[in-house]
DOPAKE-401004 format. One record per atom (N, C-alpha, C, CB): x, z, y; residue in three letters. Coordinates in steps of 0.001 Angstrom, whole numbers, plus 500000, padded with zeros to 6 digits. Glycine has a CB too. Layout:
% DOPAKE-401004
XZYala...
END
This chain:
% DOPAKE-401004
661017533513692460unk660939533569690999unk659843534547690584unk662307533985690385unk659230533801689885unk657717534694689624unk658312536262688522unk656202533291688381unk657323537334688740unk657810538465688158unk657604538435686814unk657302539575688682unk656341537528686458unk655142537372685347unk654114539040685017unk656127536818683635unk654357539392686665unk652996540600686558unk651589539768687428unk653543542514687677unk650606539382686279unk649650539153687033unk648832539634688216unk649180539062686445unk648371539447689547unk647220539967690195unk646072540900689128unk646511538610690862unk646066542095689295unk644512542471689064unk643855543060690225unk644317543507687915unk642606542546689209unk641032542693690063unk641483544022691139unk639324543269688708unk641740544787690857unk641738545968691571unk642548545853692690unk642117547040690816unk644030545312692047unk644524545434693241unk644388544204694596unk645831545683692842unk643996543124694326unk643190541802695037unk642169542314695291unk642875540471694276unk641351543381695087unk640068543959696612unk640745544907696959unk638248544636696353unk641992545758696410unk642251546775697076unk641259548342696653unk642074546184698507unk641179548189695856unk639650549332695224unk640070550769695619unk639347549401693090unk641455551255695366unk641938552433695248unk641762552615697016unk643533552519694395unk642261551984697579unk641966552416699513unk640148551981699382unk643240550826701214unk639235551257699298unk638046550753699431unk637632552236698880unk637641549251698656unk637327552701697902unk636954553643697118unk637494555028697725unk637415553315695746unk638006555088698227unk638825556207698856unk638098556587700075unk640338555789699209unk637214555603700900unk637154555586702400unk635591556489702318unk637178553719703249unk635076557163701192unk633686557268701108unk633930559036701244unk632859556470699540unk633860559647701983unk634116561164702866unk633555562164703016unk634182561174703932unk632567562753702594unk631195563039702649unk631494564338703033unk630276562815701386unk631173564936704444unk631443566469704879unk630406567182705030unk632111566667706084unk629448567333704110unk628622568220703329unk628738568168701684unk627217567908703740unk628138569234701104unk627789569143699781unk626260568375699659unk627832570661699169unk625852567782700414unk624606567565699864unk624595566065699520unk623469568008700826unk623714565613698596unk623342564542697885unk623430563211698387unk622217564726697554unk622687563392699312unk622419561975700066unk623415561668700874unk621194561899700927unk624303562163701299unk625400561850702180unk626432560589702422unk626069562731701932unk626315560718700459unk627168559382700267unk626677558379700066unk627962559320699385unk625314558276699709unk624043557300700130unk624384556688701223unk622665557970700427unk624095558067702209unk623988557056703852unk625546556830704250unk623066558122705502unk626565557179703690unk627895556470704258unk628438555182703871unk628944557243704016unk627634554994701885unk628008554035701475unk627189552897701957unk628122554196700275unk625955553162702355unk625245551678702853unk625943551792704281unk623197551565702920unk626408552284705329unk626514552010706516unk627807551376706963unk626242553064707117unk628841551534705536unk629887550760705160unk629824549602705024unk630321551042704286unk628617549617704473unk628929548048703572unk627891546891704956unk627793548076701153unk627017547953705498unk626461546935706627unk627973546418708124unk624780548114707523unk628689547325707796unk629512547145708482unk630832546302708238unk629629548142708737unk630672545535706365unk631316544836705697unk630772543574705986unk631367545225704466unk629390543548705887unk628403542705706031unk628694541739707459unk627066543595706040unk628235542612708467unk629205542633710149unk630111541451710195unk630425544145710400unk630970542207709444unk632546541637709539unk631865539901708937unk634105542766708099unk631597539763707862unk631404538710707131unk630538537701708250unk630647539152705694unk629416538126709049unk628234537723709420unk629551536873710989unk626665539320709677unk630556538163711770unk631390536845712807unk632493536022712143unk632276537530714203unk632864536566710991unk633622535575710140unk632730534323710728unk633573535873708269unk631177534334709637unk630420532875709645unk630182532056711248unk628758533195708940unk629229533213712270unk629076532811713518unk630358531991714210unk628731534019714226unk631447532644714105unk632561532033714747unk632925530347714012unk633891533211714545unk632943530275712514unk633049529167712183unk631145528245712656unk633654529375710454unk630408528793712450unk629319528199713067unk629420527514714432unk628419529135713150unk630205528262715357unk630299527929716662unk631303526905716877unk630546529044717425unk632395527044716049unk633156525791715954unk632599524447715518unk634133526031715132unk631943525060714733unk631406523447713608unk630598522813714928unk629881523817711694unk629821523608715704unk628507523129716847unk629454522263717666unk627596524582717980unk630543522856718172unk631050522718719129unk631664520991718583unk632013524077719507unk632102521028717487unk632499519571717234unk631729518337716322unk633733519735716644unk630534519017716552unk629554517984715992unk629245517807714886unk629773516963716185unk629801519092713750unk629850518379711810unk628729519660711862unk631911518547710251unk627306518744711630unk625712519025711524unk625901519712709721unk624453517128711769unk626845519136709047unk626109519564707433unk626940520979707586unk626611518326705618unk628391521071708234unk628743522917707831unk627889523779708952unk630813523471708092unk627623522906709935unk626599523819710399unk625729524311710279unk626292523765710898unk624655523405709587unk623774524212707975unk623738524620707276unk623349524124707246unk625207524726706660unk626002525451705373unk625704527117705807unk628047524986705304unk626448526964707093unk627311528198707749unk625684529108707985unk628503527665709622unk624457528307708880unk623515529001709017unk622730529617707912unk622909528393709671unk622478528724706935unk621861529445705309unk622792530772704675unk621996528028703859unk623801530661705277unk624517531967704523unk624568532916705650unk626172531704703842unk624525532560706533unk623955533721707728unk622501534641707671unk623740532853709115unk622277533408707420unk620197533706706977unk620103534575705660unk619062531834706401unk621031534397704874unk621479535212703385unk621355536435703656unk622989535050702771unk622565536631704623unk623445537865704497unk622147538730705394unk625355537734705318unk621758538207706312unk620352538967707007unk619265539113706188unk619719538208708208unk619464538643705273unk618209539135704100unk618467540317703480unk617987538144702830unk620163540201702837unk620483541490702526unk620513542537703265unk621394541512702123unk620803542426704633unk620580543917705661unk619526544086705226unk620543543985707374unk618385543724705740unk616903544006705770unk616825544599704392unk615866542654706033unk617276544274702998unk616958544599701859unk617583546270701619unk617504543420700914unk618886546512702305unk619492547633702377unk618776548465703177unk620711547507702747unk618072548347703714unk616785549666704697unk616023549953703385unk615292548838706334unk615387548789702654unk615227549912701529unk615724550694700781unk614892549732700896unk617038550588700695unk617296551803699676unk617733553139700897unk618865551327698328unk618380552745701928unk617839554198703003unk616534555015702526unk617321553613704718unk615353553953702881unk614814554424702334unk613612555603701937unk615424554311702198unk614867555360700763unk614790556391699191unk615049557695699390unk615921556043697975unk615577558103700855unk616062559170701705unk614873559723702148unk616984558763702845unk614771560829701764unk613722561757702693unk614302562058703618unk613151563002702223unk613193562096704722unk614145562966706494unk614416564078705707unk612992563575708404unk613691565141704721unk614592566421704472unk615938566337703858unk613906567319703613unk616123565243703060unk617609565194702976unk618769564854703866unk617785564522702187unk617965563672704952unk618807563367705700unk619270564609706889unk618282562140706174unk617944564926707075unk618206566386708047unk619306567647707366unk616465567260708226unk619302567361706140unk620193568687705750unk621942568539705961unk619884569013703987unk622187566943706038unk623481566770706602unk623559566125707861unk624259566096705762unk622936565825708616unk622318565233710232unk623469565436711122unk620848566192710993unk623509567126711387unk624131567603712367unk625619567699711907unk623496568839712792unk626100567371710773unk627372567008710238unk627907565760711291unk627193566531708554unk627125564799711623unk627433563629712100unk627844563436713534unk626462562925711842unk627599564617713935unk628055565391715991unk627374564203716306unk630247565573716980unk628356563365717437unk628160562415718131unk628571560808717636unk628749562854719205unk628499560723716104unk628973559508715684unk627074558807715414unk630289559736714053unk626747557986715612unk625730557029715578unk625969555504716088unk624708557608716319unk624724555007714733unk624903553083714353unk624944552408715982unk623006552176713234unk625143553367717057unk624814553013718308unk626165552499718929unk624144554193719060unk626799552968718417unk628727552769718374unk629039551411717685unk629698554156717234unk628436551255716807unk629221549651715823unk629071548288717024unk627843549013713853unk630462548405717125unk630609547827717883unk630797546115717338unk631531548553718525unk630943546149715643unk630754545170715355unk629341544466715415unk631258545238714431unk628360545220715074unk626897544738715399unk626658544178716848unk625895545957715210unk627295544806718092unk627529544369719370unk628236543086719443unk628216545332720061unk629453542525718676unk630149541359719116unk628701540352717822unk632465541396718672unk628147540747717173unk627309539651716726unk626337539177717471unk626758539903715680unk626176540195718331unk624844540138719214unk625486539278720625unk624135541996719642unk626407539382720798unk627158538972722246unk627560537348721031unk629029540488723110unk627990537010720500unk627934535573719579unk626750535068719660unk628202535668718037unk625786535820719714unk624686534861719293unk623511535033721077unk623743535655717323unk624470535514721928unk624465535324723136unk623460536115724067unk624346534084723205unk623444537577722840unk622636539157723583unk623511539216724631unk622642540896722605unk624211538850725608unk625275539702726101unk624965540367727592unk626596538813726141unk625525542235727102unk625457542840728454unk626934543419728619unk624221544040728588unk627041543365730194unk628111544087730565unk628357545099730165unk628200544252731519unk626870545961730155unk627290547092730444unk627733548289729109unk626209547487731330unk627231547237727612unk627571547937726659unk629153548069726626unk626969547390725516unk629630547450727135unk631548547850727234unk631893549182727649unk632470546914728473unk630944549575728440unk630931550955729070unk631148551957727881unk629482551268729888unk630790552055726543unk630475552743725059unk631357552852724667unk629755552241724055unk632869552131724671unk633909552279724189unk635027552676725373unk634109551116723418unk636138553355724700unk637239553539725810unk637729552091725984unk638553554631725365unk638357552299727541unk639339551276728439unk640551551007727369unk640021552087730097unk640699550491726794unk642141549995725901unk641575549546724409unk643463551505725658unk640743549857724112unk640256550050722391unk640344548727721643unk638520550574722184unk640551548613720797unk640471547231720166unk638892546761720667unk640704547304718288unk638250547791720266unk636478547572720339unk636119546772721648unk635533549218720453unk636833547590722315unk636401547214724202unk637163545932724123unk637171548512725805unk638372545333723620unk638863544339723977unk638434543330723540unk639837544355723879unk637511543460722150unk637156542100721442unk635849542029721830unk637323541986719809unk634825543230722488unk633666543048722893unk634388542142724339unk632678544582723031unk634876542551724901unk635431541830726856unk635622540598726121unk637355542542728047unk636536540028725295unk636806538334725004unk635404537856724981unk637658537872723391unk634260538202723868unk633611537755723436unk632577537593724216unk633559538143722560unk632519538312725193unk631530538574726984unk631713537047727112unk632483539812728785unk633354536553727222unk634071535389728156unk633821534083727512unk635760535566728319unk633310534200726143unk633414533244725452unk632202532774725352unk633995533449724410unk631744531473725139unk630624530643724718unk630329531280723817unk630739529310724408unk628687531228723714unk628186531652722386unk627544530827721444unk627377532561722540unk626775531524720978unk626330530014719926unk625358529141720075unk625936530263718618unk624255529625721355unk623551528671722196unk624406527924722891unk622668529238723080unk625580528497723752unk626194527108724343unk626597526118723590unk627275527264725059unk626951526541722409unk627835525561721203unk626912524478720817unk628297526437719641unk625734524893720678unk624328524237719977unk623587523755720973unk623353525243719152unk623637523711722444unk623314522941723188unk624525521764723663unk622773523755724119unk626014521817723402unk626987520894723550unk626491520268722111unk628635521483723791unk626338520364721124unk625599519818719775unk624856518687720330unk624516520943718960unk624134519623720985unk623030518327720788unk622896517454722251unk621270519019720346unk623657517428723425unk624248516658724496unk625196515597723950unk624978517575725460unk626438515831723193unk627181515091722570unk626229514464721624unk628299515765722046unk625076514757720947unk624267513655720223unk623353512841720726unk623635514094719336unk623062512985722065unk622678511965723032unk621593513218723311unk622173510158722505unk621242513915723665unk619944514461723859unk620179514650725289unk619514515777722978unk618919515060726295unk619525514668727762unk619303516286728322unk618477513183728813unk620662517198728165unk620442518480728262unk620982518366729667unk621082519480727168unk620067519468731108unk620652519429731945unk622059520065731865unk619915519777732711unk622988519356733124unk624400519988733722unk624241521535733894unk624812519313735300unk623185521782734356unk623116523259734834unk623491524440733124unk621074523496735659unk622842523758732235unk622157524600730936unk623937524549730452unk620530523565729608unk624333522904730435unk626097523353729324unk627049523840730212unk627131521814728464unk626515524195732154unk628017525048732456unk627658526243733181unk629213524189733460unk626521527012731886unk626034528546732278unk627517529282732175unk624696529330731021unk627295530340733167unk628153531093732985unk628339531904731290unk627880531910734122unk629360531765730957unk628817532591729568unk629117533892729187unk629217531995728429unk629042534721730772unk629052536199730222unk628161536602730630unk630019537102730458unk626913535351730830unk625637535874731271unk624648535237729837unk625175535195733071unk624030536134729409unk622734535499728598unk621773534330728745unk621912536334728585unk621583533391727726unk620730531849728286unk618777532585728564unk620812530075726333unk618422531692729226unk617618531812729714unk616749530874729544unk617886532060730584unk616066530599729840unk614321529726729283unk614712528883730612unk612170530911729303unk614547527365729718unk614624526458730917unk613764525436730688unk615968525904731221unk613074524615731536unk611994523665731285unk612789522380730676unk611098523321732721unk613839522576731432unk614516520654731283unk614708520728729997unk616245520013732137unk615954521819729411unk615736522214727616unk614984522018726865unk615643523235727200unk614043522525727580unk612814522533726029unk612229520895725865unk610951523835726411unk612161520194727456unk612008518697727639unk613065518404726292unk612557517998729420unk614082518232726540unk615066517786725431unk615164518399724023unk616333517944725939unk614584519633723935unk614367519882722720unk613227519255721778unk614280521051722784unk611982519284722416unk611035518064722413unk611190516932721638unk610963517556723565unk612713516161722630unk612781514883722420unk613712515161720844unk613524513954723858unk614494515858720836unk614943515881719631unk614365516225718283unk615733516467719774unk612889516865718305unk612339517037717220unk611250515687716676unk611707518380717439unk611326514822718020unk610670513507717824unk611409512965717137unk610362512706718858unk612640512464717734unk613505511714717256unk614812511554716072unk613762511607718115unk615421513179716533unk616693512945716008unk616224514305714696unk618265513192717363unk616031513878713691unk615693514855712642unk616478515477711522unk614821514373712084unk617787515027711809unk619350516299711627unk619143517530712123unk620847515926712529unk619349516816713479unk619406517853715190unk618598519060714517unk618267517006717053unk616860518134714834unk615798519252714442unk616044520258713126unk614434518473714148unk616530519850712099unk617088521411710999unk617838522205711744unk618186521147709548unk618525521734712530unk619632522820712873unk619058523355714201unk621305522176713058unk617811522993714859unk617264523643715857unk616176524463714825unk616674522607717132unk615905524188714117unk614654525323712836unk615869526293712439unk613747524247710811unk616894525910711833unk617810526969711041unk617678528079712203unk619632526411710638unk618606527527713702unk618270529020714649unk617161529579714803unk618503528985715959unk616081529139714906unk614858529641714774unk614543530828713678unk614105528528714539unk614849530025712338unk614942530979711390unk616181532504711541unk615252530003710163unk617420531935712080unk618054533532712396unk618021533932713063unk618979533970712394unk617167533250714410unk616436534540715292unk615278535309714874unk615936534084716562unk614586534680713954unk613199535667713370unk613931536443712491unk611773534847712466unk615211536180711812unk615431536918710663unk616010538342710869unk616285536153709833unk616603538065712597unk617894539051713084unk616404540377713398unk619238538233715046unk615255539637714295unk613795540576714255unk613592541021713909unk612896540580714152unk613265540497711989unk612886541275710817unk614190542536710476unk612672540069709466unk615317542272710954unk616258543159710414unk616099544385711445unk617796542483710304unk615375543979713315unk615190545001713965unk614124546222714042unk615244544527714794unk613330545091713167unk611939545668712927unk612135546687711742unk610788544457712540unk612425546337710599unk612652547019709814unk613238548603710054unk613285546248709215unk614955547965710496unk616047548956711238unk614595549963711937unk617420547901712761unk613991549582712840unk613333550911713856unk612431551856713226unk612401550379715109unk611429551034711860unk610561551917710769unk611558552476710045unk609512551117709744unk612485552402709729unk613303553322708871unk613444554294710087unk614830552668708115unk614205554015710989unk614184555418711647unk612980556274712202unk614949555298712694unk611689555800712044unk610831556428712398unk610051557195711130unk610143555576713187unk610536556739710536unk610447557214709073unk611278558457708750unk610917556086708123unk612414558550708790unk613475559473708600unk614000560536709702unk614504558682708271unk613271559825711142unk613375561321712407unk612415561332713277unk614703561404713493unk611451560145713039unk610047560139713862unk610164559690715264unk609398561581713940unk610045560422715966unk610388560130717283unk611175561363718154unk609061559727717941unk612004562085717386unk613230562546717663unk614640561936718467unk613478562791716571unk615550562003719291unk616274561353719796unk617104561212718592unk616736561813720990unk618273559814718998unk618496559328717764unk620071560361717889unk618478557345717574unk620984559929716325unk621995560420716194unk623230560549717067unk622161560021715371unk623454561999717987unk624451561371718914unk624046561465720472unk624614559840718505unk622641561484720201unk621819561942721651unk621202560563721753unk622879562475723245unk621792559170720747unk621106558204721683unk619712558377721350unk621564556669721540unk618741557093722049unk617871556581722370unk616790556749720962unk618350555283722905unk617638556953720088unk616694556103718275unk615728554921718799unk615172557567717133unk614118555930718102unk613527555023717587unk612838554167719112unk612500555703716400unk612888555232719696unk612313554408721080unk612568553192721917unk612429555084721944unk614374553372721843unk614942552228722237unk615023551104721157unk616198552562722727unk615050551123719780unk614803550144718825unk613787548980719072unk614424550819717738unk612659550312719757unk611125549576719286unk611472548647720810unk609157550928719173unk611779548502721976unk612646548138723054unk613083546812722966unk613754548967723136unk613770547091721814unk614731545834721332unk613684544641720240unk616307546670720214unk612972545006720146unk611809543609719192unk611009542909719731unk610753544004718181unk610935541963719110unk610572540497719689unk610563539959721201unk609260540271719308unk612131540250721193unk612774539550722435unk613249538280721670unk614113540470723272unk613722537437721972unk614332535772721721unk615468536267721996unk613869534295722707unk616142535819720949unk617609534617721501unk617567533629721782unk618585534215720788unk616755532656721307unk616843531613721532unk615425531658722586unk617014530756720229unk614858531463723461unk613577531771724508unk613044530052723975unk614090532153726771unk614268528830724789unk613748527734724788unk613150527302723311unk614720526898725334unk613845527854722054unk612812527355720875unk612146527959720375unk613145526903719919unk611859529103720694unk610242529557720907unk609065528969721576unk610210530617721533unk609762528807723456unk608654528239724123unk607904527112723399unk609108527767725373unk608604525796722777unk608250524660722439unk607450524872721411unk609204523846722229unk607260525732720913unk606200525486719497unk604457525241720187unk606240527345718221unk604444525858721102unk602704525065721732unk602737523934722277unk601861525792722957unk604155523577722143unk604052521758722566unk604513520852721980unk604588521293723666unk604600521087720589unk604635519852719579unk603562519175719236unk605084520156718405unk
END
């Protein structure tokens, strides 16, 4: 029996806990700057394996239009990261340096949600499991997601189930190992940009969120070289050095290779 107290806005996002979570253990200015964007990239996160995971389903059973749906709002939400380094920013290293050492050993090197996007879209190393403790939720959903197909395997069963002639070897990779550049692939990728011109959007869409995930790394490493130079990063890690490390590697290798052979 209904109470006749409507839902409000507030309490359907929950604002009073959301609003609450922002902590800032200095007095200085910028603090809540850099906690409130590193929140919300970490809202973002959440939203981005929400999509991947339904992406990987949709691949996996062949429905080409939510799989385009799912990738354009992926491609979205990576526009907005990249757009949120600018307002970082707006941060001078002297501000950021004046609450820095507030932060001990917590650094973006830990989000372990940025790790299960990267292991989805089939970065995957063993050895980042090592970063979290033995029991952690973190460690347990990074270990599933090691075990699980990613979204190259999903998108190469895509396009096998649509007749394309992908080798046996490529759909029963191990998948807690990263895909790799294969000739027979790119043969069949080839044939699918001749022929089957669905397929081909949804082989451009990945294309597009592997350049886009780039632009978000590229960006990500000038902000920090911007704000600590070439200082080790927050936490002792690596910063800007290991960033610059991480750009213009592929996820996808095989639809890269093919662009000098169309």
């Amino acid at each position: 029996m209904s109470t006749g107290k409507s839902l409000t806005y507030a309490e359907y996002l929950r604002l009073a806990e959301l609003l609450g979570q922002q902590r800032p253990l200095s007095a200085e200015h910028d603090e809540l700057l850099f906690i409130v964007v590193h929140q919300v990239y970490e809202l973002w996160f959440k939203q981005c394996l929400h999509e991947l995971a339904h992406l990987r389903e949709s691949l996996f059973a062949g429905r080409t239009a939510p799989a385009l749906a799912t990738l354009k709002r992926v491609l979205t939400i990576l526009k907005t990261l990249v757009a949120q380094v600018d307002i970082l920013e707006t941060m001078t290293p002297l501000s950021f340096n004046a609450f820095r050492s507030r932060l001990q050993a917590a650094s973006g090197f830990q989000s372990w949600q940025f790790r299960a996007v990267e292991f989805l879209l089939g970065h995957k190393r063993a050895a980042v499991l090592e970063q979290y403790p033995a029991g952690s939720e973190a460690r347990l959903r990074l270990d599933a997601l090691l075990r699980e197909p990613d979204i190259y395997a999903a998108f190469l069963h895509f396009l096998h189930v649509g007749g394309a002639p992908i080798p046996q070897s490529a759909l029963d990779r191990d998948p807690a190992q990263p895909p790799l550049a294969d000739a027979q692939v790119q043969a069949a990728l080839l044939e699918v940009y001749r022929t089957q011109p669905f397929q081909a959007q949804v082989c451009e869409r990945l294309v597009d969120l592997d350049e886009g995930l780039q632009e978000w790394r590229y960006r990500h490493v000038k902000m920090v070289e911007r704000t600590i130079g070439a200082k080790p990063g927050t936490g002792g890690s690596p910063g800007a050095a290991y960033l610059r490390d991480t750009l213009f590697r592929p996820l996808f290798a095989d639809l890269w290779e093919i662009r000098a052979r169309q």
